[in-house]
N, CA, C and O of each residue as an XYZ file, in Angstrom:
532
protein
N      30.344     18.321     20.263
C      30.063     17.013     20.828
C      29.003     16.318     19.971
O      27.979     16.846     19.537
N      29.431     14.958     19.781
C      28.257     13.790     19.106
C      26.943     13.574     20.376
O      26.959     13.223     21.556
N      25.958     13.957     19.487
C      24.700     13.690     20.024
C      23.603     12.375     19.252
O      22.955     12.713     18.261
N      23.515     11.407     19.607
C      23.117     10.619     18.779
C      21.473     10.740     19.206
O      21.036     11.601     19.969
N      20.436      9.396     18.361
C      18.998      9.884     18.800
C      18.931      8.253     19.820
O      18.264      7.285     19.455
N      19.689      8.280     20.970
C      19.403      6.534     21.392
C      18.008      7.204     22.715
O      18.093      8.102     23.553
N      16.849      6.266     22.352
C      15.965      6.493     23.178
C      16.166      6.770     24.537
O      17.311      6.640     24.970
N      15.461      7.050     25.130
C      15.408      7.817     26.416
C      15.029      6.188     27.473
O      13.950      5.596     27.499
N      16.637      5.719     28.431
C      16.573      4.577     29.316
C      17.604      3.565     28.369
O      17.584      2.335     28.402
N      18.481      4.394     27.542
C      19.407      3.358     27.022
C      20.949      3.672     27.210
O      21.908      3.066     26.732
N      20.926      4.828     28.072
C      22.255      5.248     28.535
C      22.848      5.388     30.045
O      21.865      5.535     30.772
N      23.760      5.401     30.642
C      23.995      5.494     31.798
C      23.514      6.574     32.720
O      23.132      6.544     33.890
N      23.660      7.622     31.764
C      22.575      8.740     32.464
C      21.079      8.370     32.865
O      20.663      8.574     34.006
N      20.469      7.938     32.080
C      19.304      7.844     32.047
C      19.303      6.680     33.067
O      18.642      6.812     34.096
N      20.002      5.554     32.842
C      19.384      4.839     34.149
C      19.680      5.243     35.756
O      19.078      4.969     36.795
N      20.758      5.937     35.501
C      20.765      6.339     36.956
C      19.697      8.112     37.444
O      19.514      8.650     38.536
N      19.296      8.447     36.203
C      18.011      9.348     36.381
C      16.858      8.557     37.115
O      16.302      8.928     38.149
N      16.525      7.105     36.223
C      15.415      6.685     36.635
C      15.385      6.172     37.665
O      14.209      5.982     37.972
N      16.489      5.600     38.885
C      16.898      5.567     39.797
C      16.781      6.549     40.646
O      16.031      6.431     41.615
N      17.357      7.451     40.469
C      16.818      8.412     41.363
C      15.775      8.867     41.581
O      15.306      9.146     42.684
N      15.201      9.015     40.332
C      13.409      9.196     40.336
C      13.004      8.264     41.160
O      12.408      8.611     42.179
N      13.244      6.881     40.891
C      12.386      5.886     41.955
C      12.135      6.108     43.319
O      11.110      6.199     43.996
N      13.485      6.178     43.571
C      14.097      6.314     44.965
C      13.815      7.505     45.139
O      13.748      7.513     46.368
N      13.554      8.736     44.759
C      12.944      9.716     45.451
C      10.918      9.824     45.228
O      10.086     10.558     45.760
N      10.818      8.895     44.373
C       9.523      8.927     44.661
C       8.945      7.848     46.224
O       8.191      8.174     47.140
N       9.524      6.812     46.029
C       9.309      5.953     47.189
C       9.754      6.720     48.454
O       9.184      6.284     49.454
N      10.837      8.009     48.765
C      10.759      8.676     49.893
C       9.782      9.610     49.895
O       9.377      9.907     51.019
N       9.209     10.241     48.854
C       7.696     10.755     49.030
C       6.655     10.149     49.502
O       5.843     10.515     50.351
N       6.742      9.071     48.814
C       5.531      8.322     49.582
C       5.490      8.130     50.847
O       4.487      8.196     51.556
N       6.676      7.865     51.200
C       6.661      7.175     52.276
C       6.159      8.352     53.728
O       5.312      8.183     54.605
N       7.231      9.684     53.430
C       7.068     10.779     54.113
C       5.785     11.311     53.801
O       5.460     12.316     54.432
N       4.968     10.845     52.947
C       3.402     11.412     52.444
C       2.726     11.036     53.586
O       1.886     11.611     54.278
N       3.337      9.800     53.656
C       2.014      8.828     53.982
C       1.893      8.936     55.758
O       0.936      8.856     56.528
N       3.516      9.177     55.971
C       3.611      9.244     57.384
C       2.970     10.760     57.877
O       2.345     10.852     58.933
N       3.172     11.760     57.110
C       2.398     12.825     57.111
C       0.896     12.528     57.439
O       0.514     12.872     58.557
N       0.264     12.105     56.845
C      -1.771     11.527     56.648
C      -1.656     10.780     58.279
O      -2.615     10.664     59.042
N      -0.196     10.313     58.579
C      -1.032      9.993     60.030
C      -0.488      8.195     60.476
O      -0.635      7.507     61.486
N       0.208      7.954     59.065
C       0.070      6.463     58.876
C       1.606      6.375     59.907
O       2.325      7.329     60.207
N       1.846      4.468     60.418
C       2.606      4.241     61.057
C       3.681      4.224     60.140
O       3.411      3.736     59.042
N       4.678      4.580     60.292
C       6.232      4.252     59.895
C       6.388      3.294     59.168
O       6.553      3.245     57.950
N       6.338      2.529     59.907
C       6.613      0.923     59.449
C       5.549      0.364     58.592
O       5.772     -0.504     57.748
N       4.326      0.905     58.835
C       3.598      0.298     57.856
C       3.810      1.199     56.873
O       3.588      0.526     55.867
N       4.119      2.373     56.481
C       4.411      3.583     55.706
C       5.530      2.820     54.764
O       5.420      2.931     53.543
N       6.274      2.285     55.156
C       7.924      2.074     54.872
C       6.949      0.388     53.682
O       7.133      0.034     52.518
N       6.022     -0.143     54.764
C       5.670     -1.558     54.052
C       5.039     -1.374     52.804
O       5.185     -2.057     51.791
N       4.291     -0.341     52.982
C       3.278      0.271     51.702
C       3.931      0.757     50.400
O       3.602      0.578     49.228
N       4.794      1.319     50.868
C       5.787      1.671     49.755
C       6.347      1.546     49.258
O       6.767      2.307     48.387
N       6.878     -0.096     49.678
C       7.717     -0.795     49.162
C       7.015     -1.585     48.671
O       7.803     -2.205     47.957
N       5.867     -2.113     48.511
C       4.803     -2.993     47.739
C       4.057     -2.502     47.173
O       3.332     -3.282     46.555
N       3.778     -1.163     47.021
C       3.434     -0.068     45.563
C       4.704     -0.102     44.461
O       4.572     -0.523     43.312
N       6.251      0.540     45.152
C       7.275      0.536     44.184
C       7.366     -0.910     43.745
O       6.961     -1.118     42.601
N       7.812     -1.938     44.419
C       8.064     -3.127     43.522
C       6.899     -3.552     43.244
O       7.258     -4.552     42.622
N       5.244     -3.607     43.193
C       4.583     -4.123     42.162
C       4.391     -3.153     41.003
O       4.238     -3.482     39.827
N       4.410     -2.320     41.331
C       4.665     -1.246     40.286
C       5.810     -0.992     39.093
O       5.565     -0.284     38.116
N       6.813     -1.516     39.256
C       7.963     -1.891     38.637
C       7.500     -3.373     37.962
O       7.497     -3.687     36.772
N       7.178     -4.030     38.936
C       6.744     -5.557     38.398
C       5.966     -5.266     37.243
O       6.470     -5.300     36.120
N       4.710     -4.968     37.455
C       3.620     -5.166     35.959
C       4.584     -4.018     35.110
O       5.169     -4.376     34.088
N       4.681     -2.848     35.534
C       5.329     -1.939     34.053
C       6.255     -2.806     33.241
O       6.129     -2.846     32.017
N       7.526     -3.760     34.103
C       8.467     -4.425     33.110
C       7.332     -5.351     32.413
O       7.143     -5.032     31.239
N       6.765     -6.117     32.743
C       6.067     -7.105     32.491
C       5.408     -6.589     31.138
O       5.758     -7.035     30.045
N       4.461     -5.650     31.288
C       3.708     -4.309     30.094
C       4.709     -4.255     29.121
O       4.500     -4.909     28.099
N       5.588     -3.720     29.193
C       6.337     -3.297     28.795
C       7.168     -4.933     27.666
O       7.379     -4.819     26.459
N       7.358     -5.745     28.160
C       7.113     -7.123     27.512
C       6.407     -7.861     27.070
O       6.778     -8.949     26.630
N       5.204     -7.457     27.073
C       4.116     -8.073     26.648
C       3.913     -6.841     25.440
O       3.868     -7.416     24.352
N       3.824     -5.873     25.329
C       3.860     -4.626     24.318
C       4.825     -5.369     23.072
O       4.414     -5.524     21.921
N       6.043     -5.743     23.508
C       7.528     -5.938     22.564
C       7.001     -7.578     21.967
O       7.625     -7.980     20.985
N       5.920     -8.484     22.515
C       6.184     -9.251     21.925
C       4.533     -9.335     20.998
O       4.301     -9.851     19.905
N       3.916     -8.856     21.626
C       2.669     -7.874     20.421
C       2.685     -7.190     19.316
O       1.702     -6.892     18.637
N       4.070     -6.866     19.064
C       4.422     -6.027     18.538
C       5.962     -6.511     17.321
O       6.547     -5.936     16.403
N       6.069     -7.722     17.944
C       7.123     -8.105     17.289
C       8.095     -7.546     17.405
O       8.887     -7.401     16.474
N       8.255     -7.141     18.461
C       9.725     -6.201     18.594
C      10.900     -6.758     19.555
O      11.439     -5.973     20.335
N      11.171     -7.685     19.518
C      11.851     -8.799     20.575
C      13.168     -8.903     20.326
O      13.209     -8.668     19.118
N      14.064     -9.064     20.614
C      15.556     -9.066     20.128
C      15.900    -10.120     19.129
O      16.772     -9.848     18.303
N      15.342    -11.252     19.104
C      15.311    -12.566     18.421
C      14.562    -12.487     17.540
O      15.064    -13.175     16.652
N      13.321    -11.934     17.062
C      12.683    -11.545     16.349
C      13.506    -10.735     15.159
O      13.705    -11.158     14.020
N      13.947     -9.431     15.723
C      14.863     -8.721     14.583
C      15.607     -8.910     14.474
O      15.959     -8.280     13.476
N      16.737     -9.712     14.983
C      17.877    -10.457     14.822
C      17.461    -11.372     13.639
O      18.348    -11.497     12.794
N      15.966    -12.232     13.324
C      16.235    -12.990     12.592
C      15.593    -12.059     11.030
O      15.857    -12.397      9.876
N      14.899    -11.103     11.357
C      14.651     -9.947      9.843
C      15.579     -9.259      9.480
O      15.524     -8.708      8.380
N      16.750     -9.103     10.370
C      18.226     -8.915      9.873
C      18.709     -9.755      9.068
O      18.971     -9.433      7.909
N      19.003    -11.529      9.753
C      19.371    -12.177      9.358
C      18.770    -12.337      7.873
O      19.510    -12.224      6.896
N      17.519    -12.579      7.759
C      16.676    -12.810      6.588
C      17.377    -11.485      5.390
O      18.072    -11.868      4.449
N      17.080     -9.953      5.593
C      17.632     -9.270      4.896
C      19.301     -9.289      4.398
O      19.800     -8.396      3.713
N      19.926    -10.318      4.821
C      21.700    -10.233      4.415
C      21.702    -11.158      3.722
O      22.530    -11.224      2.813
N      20.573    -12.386      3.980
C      20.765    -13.537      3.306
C      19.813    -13.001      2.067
O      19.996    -13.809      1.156
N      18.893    -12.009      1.643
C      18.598    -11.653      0.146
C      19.273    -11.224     -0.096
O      19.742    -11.553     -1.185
N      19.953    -10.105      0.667
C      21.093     -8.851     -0.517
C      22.347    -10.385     -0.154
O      22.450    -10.980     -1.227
N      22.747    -10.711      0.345
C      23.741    -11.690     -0.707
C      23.160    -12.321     -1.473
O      23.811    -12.324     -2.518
N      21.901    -13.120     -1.610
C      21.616    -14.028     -2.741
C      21.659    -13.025     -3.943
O      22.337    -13.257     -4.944
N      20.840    -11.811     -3.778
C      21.312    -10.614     -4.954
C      22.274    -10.246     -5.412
O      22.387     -9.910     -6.590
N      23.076    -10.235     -4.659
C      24.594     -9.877     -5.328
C      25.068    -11.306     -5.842
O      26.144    -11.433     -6.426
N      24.444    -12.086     -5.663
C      25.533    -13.449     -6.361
C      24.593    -13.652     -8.167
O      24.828    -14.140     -9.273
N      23.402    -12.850     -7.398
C      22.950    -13.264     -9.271
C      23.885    -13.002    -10.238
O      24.952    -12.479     -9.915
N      23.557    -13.391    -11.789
C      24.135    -12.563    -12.593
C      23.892    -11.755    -13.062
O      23.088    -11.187    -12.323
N      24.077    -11.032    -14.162
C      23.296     -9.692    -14.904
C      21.793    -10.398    -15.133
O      20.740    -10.168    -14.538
N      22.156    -11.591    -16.498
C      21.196    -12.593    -16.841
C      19.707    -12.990    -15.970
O      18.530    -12.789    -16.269
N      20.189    -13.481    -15.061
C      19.193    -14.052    -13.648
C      18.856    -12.900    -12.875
O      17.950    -13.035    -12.052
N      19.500    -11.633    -13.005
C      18.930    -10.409    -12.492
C      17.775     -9.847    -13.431
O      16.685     -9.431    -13.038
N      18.163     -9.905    -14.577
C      16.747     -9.364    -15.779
C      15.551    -10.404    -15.434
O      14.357    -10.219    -15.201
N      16.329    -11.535    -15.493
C      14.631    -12.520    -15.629
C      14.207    -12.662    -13.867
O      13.485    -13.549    -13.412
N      14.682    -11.854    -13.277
C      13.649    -12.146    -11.819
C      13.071    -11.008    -12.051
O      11.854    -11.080    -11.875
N      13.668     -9.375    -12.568
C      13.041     -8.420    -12.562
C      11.615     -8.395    -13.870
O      10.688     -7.592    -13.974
N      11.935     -9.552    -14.668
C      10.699     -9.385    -15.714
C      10.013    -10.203    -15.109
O       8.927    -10.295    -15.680
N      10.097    -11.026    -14.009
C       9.006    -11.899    -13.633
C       8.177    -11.051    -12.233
O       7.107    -11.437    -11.761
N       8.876     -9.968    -11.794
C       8.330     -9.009    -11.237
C       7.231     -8.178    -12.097
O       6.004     -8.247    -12.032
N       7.869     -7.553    -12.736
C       7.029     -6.783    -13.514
C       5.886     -7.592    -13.912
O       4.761     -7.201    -13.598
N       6.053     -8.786    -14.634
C       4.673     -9.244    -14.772
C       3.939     -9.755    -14.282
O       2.906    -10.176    -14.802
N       4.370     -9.902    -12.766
C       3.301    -10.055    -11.192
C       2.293     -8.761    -11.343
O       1.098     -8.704    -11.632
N       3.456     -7.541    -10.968
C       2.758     -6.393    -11.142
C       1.890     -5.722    -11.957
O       1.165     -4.756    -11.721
N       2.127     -6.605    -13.320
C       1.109     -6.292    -14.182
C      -0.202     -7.074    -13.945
O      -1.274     -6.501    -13.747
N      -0.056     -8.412    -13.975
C      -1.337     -9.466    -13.358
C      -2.109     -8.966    -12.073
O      -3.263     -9.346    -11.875
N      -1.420     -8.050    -11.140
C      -2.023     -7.616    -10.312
C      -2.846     -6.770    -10.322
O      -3.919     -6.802     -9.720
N      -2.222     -5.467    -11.368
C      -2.469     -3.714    -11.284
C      -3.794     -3.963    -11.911
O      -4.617     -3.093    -11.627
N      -4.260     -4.985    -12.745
C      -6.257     -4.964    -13.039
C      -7.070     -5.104    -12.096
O      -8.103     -4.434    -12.104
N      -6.781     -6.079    -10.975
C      -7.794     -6.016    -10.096
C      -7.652     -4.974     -8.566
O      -8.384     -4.790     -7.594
N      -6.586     -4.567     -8.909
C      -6.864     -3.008     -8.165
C      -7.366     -2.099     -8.115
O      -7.530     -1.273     -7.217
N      -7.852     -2.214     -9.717
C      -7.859     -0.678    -10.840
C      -8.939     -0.593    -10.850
O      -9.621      0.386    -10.546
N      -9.377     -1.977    -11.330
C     -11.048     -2.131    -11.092
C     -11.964     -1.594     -9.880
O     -13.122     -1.220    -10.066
N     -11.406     -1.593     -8.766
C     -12.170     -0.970     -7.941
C     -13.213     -1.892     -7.212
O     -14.220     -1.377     -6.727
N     -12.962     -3.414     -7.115
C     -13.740     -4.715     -6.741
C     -14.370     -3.616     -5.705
O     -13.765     -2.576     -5.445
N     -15.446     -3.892     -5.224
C     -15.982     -4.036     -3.951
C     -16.913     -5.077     -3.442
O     -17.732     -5.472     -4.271
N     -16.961     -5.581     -2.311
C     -17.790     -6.653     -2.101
C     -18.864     -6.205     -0.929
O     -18.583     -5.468      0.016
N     -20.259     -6.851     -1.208
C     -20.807     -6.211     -0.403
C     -21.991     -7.687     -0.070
O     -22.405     -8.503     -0.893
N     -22.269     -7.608      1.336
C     -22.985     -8.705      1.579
C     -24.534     -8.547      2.075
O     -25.094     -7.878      2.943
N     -25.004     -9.628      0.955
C     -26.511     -9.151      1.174
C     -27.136     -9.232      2.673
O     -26.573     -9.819      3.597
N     -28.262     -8.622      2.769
C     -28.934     -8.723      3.947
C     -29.739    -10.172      4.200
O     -29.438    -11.262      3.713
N     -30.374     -9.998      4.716
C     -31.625    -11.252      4.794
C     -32.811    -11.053      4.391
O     -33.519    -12.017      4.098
N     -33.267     -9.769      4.295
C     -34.360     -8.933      3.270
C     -34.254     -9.223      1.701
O     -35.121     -9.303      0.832
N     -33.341     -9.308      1.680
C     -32.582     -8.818      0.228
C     -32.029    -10.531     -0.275
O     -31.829    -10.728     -1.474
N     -31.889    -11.298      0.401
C     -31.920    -12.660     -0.089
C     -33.196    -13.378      0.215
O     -33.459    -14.256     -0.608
N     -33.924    -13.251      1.038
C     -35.669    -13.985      0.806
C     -36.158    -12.929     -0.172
O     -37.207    -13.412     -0.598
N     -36.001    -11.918     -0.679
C     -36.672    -11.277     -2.078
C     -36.370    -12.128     -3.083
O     -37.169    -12.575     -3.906
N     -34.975    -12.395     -2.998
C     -34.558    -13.154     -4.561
C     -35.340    -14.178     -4.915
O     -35.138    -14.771     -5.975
Protein backbone atom coordinates (compact mmCIF):
# COMPACT_ATOMS: atom_id res chain seq x y z
CA UNK A 1 0.00 0.00 0.00
CA UNK A 2 0.94 3.85 -0.96
CA UNK A 3 1.69 5.77 2.08
CA UNK A 4 2.20 9.32 1.28
CA UNK A 5 3.68 12.17 3.97
CA UNK A 6 0.10 14.47 3.81
CA UNK A 7 0.10 16.19 7.28
CA UNK A 8 -1.79 15.05 10.05
CA UNK A 9 -5.91 16.81 9.56
CA UNK A 10 -5.72 16.52 5.73
CA UNK A 11 -7.46 13.23 5.29
CA UNK A 12 -10.78 11.74 5.99
CA UNK A 13 -9.46 9.74 8.69
CA UNK A 14 -8.06 12.31 10.45
CA UNK A 15 -10.96 14.55 10.38
CA UNK A 16 -13.27 12.26 11.58
CA UNK A 17 -10.46 11.31 14.44
CA UNK A 18 -10.58 14.92 15.39
CA UNK A 19 -14.23 14.71 15.67
CA UNK A 20 -14.38 12.22 17.75
CA UNK A 21 -11.77 13.53 19.93
CA UNK A 22 -13.93 16.67 20.27
CA UNK A 23 -16.96 15.07 20.91
CA UNK A 24 -15.55 12.82 23.38
CA UNK A 25 -13.74 15.42 25.08
CA UNK A 26 -16.85 17.74 25.48
CA UNK A 27 -18.64 14.40 27.06
CA UNK A 28 -15.82 14.43 29.60
CA UNK A 29 -16.27 17.58 30.50
CA UNK A 30 -19.40 17.64 30.76
CA UNK A 31 -19.69 14.22 32.95
CA UNK A 32 -16.50 15.87 34.90
CA UNK A 33 -18.16 18.61 35.73
CA UNK A 34 -21.46 17.04 36.68
CA UNK A 35 -19.34 14.75 38.83
CA UNK A 36 -17.67 18.15 41.05
CA UNK A 37 -21.34 18.67 41.82
CA UNK A 38 -22.23 21.13 38.96
CA UNK A 39 -25.95 21.37 37.49
CA UNK A 40 -26.56 19.50 34.22
CA UNK A 41 -27.64 22.11 32.37
CA UNK A 42 -25.28 24.44 33.38
CA UNK A 43 -22.61 21.49 32.89
CA UNK A 44 -24.02 20.92 29.28
CA UNK A 45 -23.78 25.26 28.99
CA UNK A 46 -20.13 25.28 30.11
CA UNK A 47 -19.08 22.96 27.76
CA UNK A 48 -20.37 24.02 25.05
CA UNK A 49 -18.80 27.58 25.46
CA UNK A 50 -15.31 26.12 26.38
CA UNK A 51 -15.60 23.67 23.07
CA UNK A 52 -16.81 26.36 20.66
CA UNK A 53 -14.59 29.23 22.00
CA UNK A 54 -11.98 26.99 22.03
CA UNK A 55 -12.30 25.90 18.46
CA UNK A 56 -12.99 29.64 17.74
CA UNK A 57 -9.51 31.27 18.76
CA UNK A 58 -7.44 27.85 17.74
CA UNK A 59 -8.98 28.31 13.95
CA UNK A 60 -8.47 31.91 14.25
CA UNK A 61 -4.42 31.12 15.71
CA UNK A 62 -4.11 28.99 13.48
CA UNK A 63 -4.86 31.88 10.67
CA UNK A 64 -3.23 34.40 11.96
CA UNK A 65 0.11 31.91 12.20
CA UNK A 66 -0.54 31.19 8.04
CA UNK A 67 -0.72 34.74 7.32
CA UNK A 68 2.55 35.67 9.54
CA UNK A 69 4.05 33.38 7.95
CA UNK A 70 3.11 33.76 4.47
CA UNK A 71 1.65 30.63 4.10
CA UNK A 72 -1.88 31.42 2.65
CA UNK A 73 -3.21 29.67 -0.38
CA UNK A 74 -3.06 32.90 -2.57
CA UNK A 75 0.16 33.70 -1.44
CA UNK A 76 1.75 30.35 -2.89
CA UNK A 77 -0.41 30.12 -5.61
CA UNK A 78 1.14 33.36 -6.71
CA UNK A 79 5.24 31.98 -5.91
CA UNK A 80 4.07 29.17 -8.06
CA UNK A 81 2.75 31.31 -10.48
CA UNK A 82 5.93 33.60 -10.36
CA UNK A 83 8.26 30.31 -10.59
CA UNK A 84 6.53 28.95 -14.18
CA UNK A 85 6.57 32.32 -15.46
CA UNK A 86 10.81 32.26 -14.94
CA UNK A 87 11.35 28.64 -15.99
CA UNK A 88 9.28 29.58 -19.14
CA UNK A 89 10.95 32.90 -19.70
CA UNK A 90 14.20 30.46 -19.37
CA UNK A 91 13.38 28.09 -21.65
CA UNK A 92 12.45 30.66 -24.34
CA UNK A 93 16.01 32.22 -24.06
CA UNK A 94 18.48 31.34 -26.52
CA UNK A 95 21.83 29.65 -26.08
CA UNK A 96 23.20 33.41 -26.82
CA UNK A 97 20.89 35.38 -24.15
CA UNK A 98 21.46 32.37 -21.85
CA UNK A 99 25.49 33.04 -21.73
CA UNK A 100 25.06 36.80 -21.38
CA UNK A 101 22.52 36.62 -18.36
CA UNK A 102 24.82 33.93 -16.86
CA UNK A 103 28.03 36.34 -17.34
CA UNK A 104 26.09 39.14 -15.95
CA UNK A 105 25.54 36.85 -12.95
CA UNK A 106 28.81 35.94 -12.41
CA UNK A 107 29.91 39.41 -12.42
CA UNK A 108 27.26 40.45 -9.72
CA UNK A 109 28.86 37.70 -7.84
CA UNK A 110 32.09 38.83 -8.33
CA UNK A 111 31.25 42.71 -7.37
CA UNK A 112 29.77 41.23 -4.41
CA UNK A 113 32.26 38.33 -3.08
CA UNK A 114 34.84 41.61 -1.85
CA UNK A 115 32.69 43.02 0.50
CA UNK A 116 31.87 39.81 2.13
CA UNK A 117 35.38 38.69 2.26
CA UNK A 118 36.40 41.66 3.83
CA UNK A 119 34.76 40.98 6.89
CA UNK A 120 33.01 44.82 7.21
CA UNK A 121 31.96 45.19 10.68
CA UNK A 122 30.22 48.15 11.98
CA UNK A 123 30.30 49.25 15.29
CA UNK A 124 28.66 52.31 16.99
CA UNK A 125 30.34 54.64 19.12
CA UNK A 126 29.28 55.31 22.61
CA UNK A 127 28.77 58.79 24.02
CA UNK A 128 32.09 58.51 26.05
CA UNK A 129 33.85 57.77 23.09
CA UNK A 130 32.35 60.64 20.90
CA UNK A 131 32.72 63.69 23.57
CA UNK A 132 36.55 62.28 23.74
CA UNK A 133 36.95 62.95 20.06
Amino acid sequence: MFYSQTPFGYTRKDVLLIGVGVTLLGYGLKYGLELVGVDPLQAGNAVQLIIVLGMTVGWISTYMFRVANKDMTYAQQLRDYEKQVMEKRLESLTEAELQVLLEQVEEEKQRLTPVRDQGITFTRKTEDQTNAS
